[in-house]
C-alpha positions as CSV (number, residue, x, y, z in Angstrom):
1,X,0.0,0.0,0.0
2,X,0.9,3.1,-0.6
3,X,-0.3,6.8,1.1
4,X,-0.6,9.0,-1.9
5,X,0.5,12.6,-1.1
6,X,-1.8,13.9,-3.6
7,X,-4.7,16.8,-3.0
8,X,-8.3,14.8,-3.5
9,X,-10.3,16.1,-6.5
10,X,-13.0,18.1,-4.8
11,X,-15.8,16.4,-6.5
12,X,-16.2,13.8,-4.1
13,X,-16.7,16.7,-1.3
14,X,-20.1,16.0,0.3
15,X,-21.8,19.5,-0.2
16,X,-25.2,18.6,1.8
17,X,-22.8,18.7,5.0
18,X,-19.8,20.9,6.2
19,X,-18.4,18.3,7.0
20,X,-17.2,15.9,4.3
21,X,-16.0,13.1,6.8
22,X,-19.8,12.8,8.5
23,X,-20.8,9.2,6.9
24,X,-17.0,7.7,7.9
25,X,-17.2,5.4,11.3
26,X,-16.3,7.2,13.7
27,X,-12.9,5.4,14.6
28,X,-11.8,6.1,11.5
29,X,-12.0,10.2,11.3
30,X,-9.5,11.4,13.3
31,X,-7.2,9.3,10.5
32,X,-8.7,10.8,7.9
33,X,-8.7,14.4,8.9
34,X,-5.0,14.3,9.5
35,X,-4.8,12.8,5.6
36,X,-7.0,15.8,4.9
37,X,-5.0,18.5,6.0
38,X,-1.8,16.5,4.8
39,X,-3.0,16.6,1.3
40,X,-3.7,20.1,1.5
41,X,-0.3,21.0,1.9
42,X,1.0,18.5,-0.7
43,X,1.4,19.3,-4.6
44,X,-0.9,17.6,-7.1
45,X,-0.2,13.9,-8.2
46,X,0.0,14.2,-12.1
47,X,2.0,13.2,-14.5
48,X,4.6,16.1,-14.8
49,X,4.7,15.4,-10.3
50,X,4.7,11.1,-10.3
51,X,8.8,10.9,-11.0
52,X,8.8,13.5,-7.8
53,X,6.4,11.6,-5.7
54,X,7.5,8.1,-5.9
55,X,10.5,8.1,-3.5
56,X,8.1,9.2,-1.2
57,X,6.7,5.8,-0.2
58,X,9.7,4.9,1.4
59,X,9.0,6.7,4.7
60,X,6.2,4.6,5.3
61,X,8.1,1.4,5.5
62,X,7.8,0.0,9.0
63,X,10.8,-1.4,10.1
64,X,11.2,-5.3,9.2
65,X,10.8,-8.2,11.8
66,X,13.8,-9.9,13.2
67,X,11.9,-13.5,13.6
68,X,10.7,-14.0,9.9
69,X,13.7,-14.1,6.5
70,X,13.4,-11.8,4.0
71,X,15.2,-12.4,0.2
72,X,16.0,-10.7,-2.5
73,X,16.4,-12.2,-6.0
74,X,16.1,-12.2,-9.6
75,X,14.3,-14.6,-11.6
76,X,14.1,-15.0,-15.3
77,X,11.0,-13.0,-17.2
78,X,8.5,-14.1,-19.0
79,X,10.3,-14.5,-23.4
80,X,10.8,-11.3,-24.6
81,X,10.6,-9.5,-21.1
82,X,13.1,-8.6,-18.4
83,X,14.1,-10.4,-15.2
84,X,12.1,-9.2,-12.5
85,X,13.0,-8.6,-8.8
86,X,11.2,-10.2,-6.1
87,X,11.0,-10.9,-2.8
88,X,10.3,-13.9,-0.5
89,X,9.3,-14.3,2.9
90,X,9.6,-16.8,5.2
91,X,11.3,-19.3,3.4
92,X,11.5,-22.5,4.9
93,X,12.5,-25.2,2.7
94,X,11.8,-28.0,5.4
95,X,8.3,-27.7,5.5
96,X,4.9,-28.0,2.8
97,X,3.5,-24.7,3.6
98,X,0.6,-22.8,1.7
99,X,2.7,-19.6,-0.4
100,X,1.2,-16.4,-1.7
101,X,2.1,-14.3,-4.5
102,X,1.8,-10.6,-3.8
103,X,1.0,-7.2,-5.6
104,X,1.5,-4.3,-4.2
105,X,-1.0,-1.0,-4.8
106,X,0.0,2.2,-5.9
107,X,-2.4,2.8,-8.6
108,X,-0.6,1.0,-10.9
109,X,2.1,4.2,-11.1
110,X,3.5,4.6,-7.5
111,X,4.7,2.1,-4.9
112,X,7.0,-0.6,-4.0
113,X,7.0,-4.1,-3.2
114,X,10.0,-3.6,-0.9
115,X,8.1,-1.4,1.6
116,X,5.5,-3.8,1.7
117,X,8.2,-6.0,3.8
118,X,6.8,-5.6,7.0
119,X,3.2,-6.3,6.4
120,X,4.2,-9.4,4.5
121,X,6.3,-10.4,7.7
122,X,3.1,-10.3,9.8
123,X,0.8,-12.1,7.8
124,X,3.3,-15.1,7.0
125,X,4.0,-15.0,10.7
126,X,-0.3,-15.3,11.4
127,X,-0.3,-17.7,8.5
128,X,3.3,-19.8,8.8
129,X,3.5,-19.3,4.8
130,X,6.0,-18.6,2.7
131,X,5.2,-14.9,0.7
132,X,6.9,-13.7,-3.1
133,X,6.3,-10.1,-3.5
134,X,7.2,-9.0,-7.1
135,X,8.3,-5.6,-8.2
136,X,6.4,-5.3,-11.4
137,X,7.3,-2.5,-13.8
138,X,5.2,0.6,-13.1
139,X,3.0,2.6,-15.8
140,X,3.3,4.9,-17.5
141,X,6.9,3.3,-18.4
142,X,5.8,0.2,-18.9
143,X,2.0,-0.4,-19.9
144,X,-0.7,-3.1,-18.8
145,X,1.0,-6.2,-21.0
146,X,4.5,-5.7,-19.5
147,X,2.9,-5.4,-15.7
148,X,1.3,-8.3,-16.6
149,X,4.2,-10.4,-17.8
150,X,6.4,-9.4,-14.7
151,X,3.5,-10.7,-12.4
152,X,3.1,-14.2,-14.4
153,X,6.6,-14.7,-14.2
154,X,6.7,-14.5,-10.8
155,X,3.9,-17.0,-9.8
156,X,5.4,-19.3,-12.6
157,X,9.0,-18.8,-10.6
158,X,6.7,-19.5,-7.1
159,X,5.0,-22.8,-8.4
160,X,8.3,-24.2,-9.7
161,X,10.4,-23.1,-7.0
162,X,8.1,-24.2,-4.0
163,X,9.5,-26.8,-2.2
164,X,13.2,-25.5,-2.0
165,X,10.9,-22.3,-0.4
166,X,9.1,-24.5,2.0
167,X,5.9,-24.0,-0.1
168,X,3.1,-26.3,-1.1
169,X,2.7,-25.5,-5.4
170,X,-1.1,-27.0,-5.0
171,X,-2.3,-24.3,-2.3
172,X,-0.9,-20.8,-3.8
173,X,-3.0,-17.5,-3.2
174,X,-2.7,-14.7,-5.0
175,X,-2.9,-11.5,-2.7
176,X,-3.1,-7.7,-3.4
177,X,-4.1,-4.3,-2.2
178,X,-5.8,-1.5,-4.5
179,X,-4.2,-1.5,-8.0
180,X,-2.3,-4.4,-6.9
181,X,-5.8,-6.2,-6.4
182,X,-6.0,-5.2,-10.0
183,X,-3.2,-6.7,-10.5
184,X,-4.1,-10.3,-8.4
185,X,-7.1,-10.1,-10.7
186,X,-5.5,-10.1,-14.2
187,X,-3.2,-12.8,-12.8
188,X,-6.0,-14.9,-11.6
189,X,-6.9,-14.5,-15.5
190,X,-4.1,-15.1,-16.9
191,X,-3.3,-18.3,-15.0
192,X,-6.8,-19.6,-15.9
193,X,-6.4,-18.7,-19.7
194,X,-2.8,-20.5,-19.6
195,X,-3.2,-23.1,-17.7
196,X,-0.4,-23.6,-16.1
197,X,-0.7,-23.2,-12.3
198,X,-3.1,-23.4,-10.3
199,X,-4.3,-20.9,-7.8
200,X,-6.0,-21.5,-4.6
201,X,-7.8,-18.3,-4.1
202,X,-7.6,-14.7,-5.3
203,X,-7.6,-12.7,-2.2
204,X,-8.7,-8.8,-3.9
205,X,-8.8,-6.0,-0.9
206,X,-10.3,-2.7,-2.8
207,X,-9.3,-3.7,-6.0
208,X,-8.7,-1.5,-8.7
209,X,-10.9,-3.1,-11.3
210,X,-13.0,-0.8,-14.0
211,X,-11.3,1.8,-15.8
212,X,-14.3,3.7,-16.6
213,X,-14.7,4.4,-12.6
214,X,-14.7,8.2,-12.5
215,X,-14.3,8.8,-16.5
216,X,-17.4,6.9,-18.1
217,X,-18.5,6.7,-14.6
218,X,-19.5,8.7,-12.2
219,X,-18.5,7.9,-8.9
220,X,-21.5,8.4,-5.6
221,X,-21.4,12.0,-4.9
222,X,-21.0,11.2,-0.5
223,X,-17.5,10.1,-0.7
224,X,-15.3,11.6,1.4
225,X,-12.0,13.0,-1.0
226,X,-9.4,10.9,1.1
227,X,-6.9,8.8,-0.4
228,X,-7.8,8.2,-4.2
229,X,-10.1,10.3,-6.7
230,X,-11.5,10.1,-9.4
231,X,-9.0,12.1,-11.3
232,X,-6.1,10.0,-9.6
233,X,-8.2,7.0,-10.7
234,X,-8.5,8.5,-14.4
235,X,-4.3,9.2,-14.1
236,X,-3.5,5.6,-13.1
237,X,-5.1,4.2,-15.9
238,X,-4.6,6.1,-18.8
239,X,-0.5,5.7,-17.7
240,X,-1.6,1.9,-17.7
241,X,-3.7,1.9,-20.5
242,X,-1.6,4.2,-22.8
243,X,-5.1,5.6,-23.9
244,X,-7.9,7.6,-22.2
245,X,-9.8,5.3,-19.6
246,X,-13.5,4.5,-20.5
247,X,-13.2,4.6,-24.0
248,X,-15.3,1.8,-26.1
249,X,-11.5,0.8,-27.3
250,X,-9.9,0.1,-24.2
251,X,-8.1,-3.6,-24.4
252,X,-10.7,-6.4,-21.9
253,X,-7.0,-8.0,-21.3
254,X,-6.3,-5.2,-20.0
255,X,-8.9,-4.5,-17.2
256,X,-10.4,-7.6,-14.6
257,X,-13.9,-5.6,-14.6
258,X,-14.0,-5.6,-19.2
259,X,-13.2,-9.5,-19.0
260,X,-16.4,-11.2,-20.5
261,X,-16.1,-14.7,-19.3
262,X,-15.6,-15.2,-15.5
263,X,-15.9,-18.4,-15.5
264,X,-13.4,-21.1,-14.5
265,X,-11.6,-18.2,-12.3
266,X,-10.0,-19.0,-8.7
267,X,-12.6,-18.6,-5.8
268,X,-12.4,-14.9,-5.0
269,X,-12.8,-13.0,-1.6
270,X,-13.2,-9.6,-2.5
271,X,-12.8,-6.8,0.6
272,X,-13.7,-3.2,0.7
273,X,-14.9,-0.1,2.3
274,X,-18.5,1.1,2.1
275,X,-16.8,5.0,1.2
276,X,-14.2,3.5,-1.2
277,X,-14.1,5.0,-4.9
278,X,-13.6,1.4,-5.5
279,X,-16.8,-0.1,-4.0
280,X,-19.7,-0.2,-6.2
281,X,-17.3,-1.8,-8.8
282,X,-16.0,-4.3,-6.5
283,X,-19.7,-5.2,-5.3
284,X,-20.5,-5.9,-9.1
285,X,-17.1,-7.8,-10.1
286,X,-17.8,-10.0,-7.0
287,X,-21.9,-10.3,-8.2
288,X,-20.8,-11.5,-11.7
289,X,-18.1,-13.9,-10.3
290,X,-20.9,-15.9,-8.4
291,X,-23.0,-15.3,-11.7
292,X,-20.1,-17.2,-13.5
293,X,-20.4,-20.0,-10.5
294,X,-16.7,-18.6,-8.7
295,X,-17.1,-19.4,-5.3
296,X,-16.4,-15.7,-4.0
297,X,-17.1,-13.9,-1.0
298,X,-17.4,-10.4,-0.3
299,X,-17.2,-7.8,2.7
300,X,-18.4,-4.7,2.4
301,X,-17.3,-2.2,5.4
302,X,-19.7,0.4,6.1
303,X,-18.1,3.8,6.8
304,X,-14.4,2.9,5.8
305,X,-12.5,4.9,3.5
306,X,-10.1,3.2,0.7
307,X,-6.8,1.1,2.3
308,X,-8.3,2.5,5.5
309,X,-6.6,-1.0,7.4
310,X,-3.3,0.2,6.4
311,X,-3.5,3.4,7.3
312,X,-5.7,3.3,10.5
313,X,-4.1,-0.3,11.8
314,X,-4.8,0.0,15.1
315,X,-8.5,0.2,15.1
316,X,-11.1,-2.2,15.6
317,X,-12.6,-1.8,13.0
318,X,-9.2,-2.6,10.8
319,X,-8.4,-5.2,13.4
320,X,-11.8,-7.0,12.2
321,X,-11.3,-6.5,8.7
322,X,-7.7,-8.0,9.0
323,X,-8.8,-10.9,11.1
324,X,-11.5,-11.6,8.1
325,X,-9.3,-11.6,5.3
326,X,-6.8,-13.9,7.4
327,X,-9.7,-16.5,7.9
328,X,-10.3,-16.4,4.2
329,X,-6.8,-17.5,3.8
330,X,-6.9,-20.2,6.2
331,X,-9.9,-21.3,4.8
332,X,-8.8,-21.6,1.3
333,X,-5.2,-23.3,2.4
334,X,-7.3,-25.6,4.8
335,X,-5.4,-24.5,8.2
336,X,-6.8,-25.1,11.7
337,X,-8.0,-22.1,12.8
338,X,-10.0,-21.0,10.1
339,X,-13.4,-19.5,11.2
């Protein structure tokens, strides 16, 4: 996950209430009116800004955990691609253990899967997993196809390569947060179109999924302008489209929420705020995976803003939502435990 800098587009200001935060739970709006006055102060994310703006991700990198390894290595690309960087955690090459493959967020154009270290460290600690977090080429240098290719790579590199990791290659997840749920989603595609691995469960929390959110789209006018806009929303994907977002041209490979057949996919568990830019189009990607026969589950948080359980951790309300998506893990990899 990544905390976006950016000042919110103002159309998502609720103007029947002075004050825009009013339908957010009430844990979660002393967080958000600290983001508030942070973006205030913070230069517009665009596309002349992003080179500037990426480092910045870096200082929210919690420090990493002594008790769980952390690697670094590069594995072949896909033909006719690059090697890619990525990073496991909690190899153990004594055990059979369920493994994940991980995307980070970042709307496709910002973030890094090495400051997502320290997350990963807690959930294969919860879990006792083994975790490969791959740092995909960003957009706009490197469009949709190449993303893609980097993420493929990676879960064919985890399937091959699990038992000198201490992983099981019949009970792999795929995991991601925002665009990197995007991300999870065009994987789960991919690996159902090629055939090649299989995947245990697609674990989406707010995924980014429909381009034509905010372009084509207009998004509910009572969201509060915290984290991601439409206009950051519209940004992201044209630099991962290469074209405007929304048009009638846009490639379906190229967006989870344009793909016309579901079926066949991974069972899904899709997670996401009630005030998330991202919601109504995660409530219908989740209604036309169970209309395609996916086993898929979905939470719906009322009152939570967009990665609000990264950025508001010690609440209960994030403690809840991170217990749930845990559970769907352990359900999926068939641990004790599970609820």
């Amino acid at each position: 996950m990544t905390l976006l800098g950016a000042r919110p587009g103002r159309a998502f200001a609720r103007e029947s209430s002075p004050d825009p935060l009013a339908g957010l739970d009430p844990e979660l709006r002393p967080v958000a009116r600290r983001l508030l006055e942070a973006a205030r102060s913070a230069p517009p994310l665009t596309a002349a800004t992003l080179a500037q703006a990426r480092p910045g991700g870096a200082a929210y990198a919690a420090p990493l955990r002594a008790d769980i390894p952390v690697e670094t290595r590069v594995i072949p690309g896909m033909p006719e691609n690059p090697e890619v960087t990525v990073h496991i955690v909690n190899a153990r090459p004594v055990e059979k253990r369920p493994a994940i493959l991980h995307t980070h967020g970042g709307g496709f154009i910002l973030g890094a899967a090495k400051w997502e270290l320290r997350y990963l460290q807690d959930i294969a600690a919860a879990l006792d997993c083994v975790i490969l977090s791959v740092e995909y080429r960003l957009a706009p240098e490197t469009r949709y196809a190449g993303s893609i290719e980097d993420n493929y790579a990676g879960l064919k590199w985890l399937h091959a390569h699990a038992p000198e990791l201490g992983g099981d290659p019949a009970r792999i997840a795929l995991l991601g947060e925002s665009a990197g749920g995007g991300h999870a989603a065009l994987l789960a595609i991919a690996a159902r179109d090629r055939g090649e691995v299989p995947v245990a469960l697609q674990l989406l929390l707010y995924p980014m999924l429909d381009d034509r959110t905010g372009s084509t789209r207009a998004a509910p006018s009572h969201l509060p302008p915290i984290v991601w806009d439409a206009a950051l929303n519209r940004l992201g994907w044209r630099s991962f489209l290469g074209m405007e977002p929304g048009d009638a041209d846009v490639p379906v490979r190229a967006v989870p929420a344009r793909t016309r057949d579901l079926a066949g996919l991974p069972p899904a568990y899709i997670a996401v705020g009630g005030l998330d830019l991202f919601a109504d189009e995660d409530i219908d990607y989740a209604r036309r995976l169970t209309d395609a026969g996916v086993p898929t589950e979905l939470l719906v948080v009322p009152g939570a803003f967009h990665a609000f359980d990264r950025l508001a951790p010690d609440t209960a309300i994030a403690r809840r939502f991170d217990r749930a998506k845990l559970d769907a893990l352990r359900r999926a990899f068939g641990l004790s435990g599970a609820a």
